[in-house]
N, C-alpha and C positions, 0 to 999 in steps of 0.2 A: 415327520412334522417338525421335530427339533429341530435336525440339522439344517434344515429348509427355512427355517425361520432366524438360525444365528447366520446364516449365509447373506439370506437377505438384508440384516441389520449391519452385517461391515461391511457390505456392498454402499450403506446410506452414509455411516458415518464410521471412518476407518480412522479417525482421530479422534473422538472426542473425548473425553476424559469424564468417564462417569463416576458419582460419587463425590466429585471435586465438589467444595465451596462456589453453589452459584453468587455468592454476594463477596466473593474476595478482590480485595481493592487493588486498583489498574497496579500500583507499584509493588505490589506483592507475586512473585513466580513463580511461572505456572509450574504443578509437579507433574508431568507426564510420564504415562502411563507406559506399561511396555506391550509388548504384540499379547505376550501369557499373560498380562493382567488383563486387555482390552480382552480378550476371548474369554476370562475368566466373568469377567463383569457382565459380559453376554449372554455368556450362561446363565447367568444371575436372572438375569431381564426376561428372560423365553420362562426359566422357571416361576418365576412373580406371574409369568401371564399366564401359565399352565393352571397356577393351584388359585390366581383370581377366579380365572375360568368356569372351574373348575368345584370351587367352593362358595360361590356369591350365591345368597339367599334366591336369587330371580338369575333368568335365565341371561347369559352374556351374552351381548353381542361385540364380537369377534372383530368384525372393519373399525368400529365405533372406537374398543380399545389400544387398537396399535396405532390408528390415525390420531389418536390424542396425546400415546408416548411419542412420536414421530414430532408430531407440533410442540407438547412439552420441550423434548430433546432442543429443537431453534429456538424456541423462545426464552430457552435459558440464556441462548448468546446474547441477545439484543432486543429491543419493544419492535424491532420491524422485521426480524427474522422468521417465518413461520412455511409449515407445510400445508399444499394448495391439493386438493384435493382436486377432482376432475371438477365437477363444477366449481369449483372455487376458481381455477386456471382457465375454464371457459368466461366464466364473470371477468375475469381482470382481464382478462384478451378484449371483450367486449368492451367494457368503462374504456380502457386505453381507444380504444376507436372512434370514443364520443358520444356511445348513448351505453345507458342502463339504465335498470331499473332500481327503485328505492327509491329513497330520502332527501338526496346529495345533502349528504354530509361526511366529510373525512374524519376518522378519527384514528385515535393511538392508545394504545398500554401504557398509565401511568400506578404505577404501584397498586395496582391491582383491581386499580376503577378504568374506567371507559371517556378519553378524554378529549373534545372537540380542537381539531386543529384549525377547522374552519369549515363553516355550510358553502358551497356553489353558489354562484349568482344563480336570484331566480326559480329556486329549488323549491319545496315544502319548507326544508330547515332554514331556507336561509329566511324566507316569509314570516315564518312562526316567528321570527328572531332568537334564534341561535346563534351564540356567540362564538368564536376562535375563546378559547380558553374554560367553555362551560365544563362539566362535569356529569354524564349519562350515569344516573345510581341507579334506575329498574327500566324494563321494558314489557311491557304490560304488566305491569304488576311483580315483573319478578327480578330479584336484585341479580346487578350484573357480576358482582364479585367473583363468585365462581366460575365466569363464561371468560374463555379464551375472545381475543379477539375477534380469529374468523367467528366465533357463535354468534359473540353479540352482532356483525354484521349479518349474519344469515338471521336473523333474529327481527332485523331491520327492515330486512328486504322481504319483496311479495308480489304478489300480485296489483299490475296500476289498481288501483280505484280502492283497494281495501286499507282498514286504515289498523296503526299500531300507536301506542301510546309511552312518551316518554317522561319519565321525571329526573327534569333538571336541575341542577345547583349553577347559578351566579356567584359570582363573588361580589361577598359583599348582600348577597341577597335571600330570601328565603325559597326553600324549593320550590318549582310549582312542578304541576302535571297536563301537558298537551297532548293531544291529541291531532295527528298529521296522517292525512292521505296516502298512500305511496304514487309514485308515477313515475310515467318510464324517463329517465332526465339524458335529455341530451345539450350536450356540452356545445356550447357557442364558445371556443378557447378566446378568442378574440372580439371586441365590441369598439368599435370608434366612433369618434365627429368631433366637428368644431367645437368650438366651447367660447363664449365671452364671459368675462368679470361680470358678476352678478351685480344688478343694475344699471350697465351696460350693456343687456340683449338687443335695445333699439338704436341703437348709436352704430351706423352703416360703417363707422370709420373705426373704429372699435377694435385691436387687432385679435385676432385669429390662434387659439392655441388648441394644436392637436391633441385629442384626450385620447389614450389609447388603455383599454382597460383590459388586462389578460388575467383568465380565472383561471385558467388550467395549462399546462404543460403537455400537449396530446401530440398522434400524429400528426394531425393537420395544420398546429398553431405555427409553424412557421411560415407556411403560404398564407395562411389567413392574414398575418402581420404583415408581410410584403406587398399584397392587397391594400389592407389599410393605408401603407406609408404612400403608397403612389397614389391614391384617390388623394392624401393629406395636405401632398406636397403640390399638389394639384389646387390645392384651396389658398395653394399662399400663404399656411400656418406660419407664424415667430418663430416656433420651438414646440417640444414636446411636455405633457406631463406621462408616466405611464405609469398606471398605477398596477401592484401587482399587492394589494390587503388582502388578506383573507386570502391568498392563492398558495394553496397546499404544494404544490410543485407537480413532478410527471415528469415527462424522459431528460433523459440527461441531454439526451443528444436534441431536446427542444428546448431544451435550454441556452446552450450552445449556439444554437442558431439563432435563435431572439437576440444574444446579445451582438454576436457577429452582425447584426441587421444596423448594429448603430456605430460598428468601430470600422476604422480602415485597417487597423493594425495593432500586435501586440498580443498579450498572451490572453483567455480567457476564462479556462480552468484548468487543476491540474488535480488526476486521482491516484491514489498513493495505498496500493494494497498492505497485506502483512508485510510482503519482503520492503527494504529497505530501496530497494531499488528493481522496485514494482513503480514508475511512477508513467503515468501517460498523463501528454501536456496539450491544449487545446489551443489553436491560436486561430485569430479572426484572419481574412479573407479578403482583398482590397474592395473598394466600396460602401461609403456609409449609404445608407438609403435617406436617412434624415440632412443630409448632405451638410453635416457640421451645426447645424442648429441645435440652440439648448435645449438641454435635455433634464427633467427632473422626475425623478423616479419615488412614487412613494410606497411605504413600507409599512406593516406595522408586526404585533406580534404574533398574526395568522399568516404572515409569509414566511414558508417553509423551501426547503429544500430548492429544487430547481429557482424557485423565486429570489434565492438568496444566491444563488451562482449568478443570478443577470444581476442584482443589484452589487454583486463586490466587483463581479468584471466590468461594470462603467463605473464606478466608482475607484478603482485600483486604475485604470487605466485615464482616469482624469475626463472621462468623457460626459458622466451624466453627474449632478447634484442629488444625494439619499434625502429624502427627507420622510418625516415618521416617526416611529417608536422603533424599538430594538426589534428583532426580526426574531422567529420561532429557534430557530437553533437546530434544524437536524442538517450535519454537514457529513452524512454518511450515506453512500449509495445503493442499491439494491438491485439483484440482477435475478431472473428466475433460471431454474436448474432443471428443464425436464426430464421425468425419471423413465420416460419409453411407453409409460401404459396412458396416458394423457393425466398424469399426476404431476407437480412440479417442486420444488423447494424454492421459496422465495427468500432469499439469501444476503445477507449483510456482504457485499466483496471489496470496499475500499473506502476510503475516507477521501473527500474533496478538500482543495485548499481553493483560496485567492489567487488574483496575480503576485500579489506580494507574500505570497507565501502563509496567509493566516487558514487557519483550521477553524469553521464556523460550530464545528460543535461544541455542544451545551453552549456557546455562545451566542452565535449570531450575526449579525449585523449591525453596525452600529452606525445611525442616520450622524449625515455631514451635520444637520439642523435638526435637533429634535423639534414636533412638532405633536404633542397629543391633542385626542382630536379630545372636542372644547366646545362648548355652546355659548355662541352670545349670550350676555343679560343686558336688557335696555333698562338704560339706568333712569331716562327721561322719559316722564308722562306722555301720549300722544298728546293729549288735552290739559290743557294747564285747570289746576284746579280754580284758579282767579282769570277767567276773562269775562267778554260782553254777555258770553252764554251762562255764566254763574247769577246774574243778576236775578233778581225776580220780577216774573213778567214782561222778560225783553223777549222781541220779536223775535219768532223762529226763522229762519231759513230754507223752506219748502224743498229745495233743490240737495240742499241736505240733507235734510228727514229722509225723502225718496233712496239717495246712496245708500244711508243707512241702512235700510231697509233691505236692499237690493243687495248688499254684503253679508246681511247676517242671514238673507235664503240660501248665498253660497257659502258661507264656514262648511259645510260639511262636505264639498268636494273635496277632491284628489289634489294632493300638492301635483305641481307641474314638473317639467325636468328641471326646468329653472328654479322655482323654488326646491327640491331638493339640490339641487347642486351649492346652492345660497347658504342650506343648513351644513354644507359638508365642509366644515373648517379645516383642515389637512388641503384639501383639493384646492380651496381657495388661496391658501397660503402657497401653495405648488404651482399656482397661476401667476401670483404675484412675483416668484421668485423666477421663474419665468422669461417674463417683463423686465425683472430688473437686470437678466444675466444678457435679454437683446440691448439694452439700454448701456450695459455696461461693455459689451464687446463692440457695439456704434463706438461708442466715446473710445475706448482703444486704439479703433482703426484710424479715428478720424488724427488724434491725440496720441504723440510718440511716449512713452514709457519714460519718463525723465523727472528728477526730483522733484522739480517744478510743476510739472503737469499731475504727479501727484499727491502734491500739496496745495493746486487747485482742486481738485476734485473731493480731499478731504473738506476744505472749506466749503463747498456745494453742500455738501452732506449736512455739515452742520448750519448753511442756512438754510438747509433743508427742513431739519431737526426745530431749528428755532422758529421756525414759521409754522411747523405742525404744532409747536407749546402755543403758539398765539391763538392758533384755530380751537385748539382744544379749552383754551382761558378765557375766551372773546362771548361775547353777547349772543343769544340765540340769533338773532338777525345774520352773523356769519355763518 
């Protein structure tokens, strides 16, 4: 049973260095271990399980504990490194394909709590309102500090219809505790359409900006998005906005292909294992599909990983505008290891750059235009407090009473797409910027690049500027 069992353990990991300092910092070196000490440690490890076994008050179960040294063992390397058990490698095979069951919500290991990277469009989580940056501290009732990742995900998940209960931390906010359905969630990677400037839905001449919204990185999202650009470009859009908030990421290699979808040429990722010269370089493919129309891409701090390779490769290569908040920061890839019995190890194997060479970890992505998202305040009354209708005993207005009337039966309906889209200040400001980049490549083409023409254009600007203070300073009547 011994030798069976240390055979098995440097079959899994024939490097690791047990014992070491898991919290020792990146510039501190590594001491490795020799072939007698790694056997020796080994021994160590069968013994610990022998006399746990062996000696625990209640009876052990045996899969239970070396699936959790196994998982222990990766997750010391990194918060994404871990061991897949056979259902666990069935689950991920599945989600990768577009449907599972659960929550839809992604999450990560942050020092020891359970932390939302971001809910799926459309999901329970994302309904409930689940934020990218919450914080899961119990599920049903029981705190998650002890539970590995995968736990807390098996923990999550269920049967559709039956429901589990979470307690969450906002920032900034006090806990609450919800309660969510499960259901089987299937991923739509892709959602498009037209789009007008909000208050301009009825104006036919109005122009046309393709909205393209990707929540996931699956197998199917890049036919999905080719799909979309050809029905888009079919509509006569200006340009693009695509928004990728809240999108956790997913394959690398759909990633890669999303952004090839928008460049003719140039590089668009590059992965750079331990060795030094481990390094494999991605490059786009002739054919933009968006056929050189702008492109503005937004971001915020629930775009992760793949989300964050489309956003630096149109942005490194000059071809879309970031706009958003700083982007989640995982710039490290993951590959699964199956181990032959339908078990896997889900594996940290390289770090991604930019085209230009940047390392997005712990950092991120940083928008061309920051833009957080913001709510209007109207600053001005609908109804002035002094008009004809202040008076006492002036005549009513029958045809108004009735409106009245007629609006305050509907307050309690559903906002429309339109008015959501109106609330969504990021998206509107990615519209406008849009508009301004068809506006400013017109005048380009029309208008040669010369000192002159752009010292006309600065003056537009500013009596552009100067006419929005007049509008802004001028009489209600304007």
């Amino acid at each position: 049973m011994l030798k069976k069992l240390l055979v098995f353990m440097m079959l899994l990991v024939p490097v690791v260095a047990f014992g070491a300092d898991s919290k020792a910092k990146d510039d501190e070196p590594i001491e490795h271990l020799t072939d007698e000490q790694i056997y020796e440690q080994l021994k160590k490890l069968a013994l610990v399980f022998e006399t746990a076994r062996d000696n625990f008050v209640e009876e052990a179960d045996e899969k239970k504990m070396l699936e959790a040294a196994m998982n222990g063992m990766l997750q010391a390397l990194d918060p994404h490194s871990s061991y897949l058990s056979a259902d666990d490698f069935k689950e991920f095979n599945d989600k990768s394909q577009g449907e599972f069951g659960g929550l839809g919500i992604q999450i990560t290991s942050d020092r020891g709590a359970v932390r939302v990277i971001s809910p799926i469009d459309d999901t329970p989580a994302d309904k409930a309102g689940i934020k990218a940056g919450d914080y899961i501290t119990h599920i049903d009732d029981e705190p998650v500090f002890d539970l590995t990742l995968n736990q807390a995900t098996k923990k999550m998940k269920g049967r559709p219809g039956t429901k589990v209960k979470l307690t969450i931390i906002s920032e900034g906010e006090e806990p609450r505790t919800i309660t969510l359905k499960r259901a089987i969630i299937k991923v739509d990677s892709v959602k498009f359409e037209e789009k007008t400037m909000a208050g301009m839905e009825d104006d036919e001449d109005a122009d046309k900006i393709g909205y393209i919204r990707i929540s996931d990185f699956g197998a199917t999202t890049s036919k999905e998005l080719s799909k979309a650009l050809e029905k888009l470009e079919k509509k006569d859009v200006i340009g693009y906005v695509v928004d990728v908030r809240n999108n956790p990421g997913g394959y690398l290699t759909a990633a890669i292909d999303v952004a090839d979808a928008f460049l003719d040429a140039g590089e668009i990722v590059s992965t750079r294992g331990r060795d030094s010269a481990d390094i494999e370089r991605s490059f786009a493919t002739p054919g933009d599909l968006a056929n050189g129309k702008p492109v503005v891409v937004l971001i915020n701090h629930g775009s992760a990983s793949a989300s964050e390779i489309v956003a630096g490769a149109l942005q490194d290569n000059g071809r879309a505008l970031v706009m958003g908040s700083q982007s989640f920061g995982k710039g490290s890839v993951q590959q699964q290891k199956p181990l032959g019995d339908g078990t896997a190890i889900h594996i940290t194997i390289a770090r991604y750059y930019t085209p230009s060479g940047r390392s997005i970890q712990n950092e991120g992505i940083t928008p061309d235009i920051e833009v957080l998202q913001s709510k209007i305040e109207v600053l001005e009354r609908r109804e002035s407090l002094y008009s004809e209708a202040s008076f006492k005993n002036a005549l009513k207005n029958e045809e108004a009473e009735k409106k009245k009337k007629d609006k305050s039966d509907d307050d309690d309906t559903e906002l429309t797409d339109e008015e959501k889209d109106a609330l969504d200040y990021q998206l509107q400001r990615a519209m406008d910027m849009v508009r301004a980049m068809v506006k400013l490549q017109a005048y380009a083409d029309l208008v040669p690049a010369t000192p002159d023409s752009i010292a006309a254009l600065d003056a537009e600007s500013l009596d552009d500027d100067a006419q929005d203070t007049d509008a802004d300073t001028g009489d209600e009547k304007k």
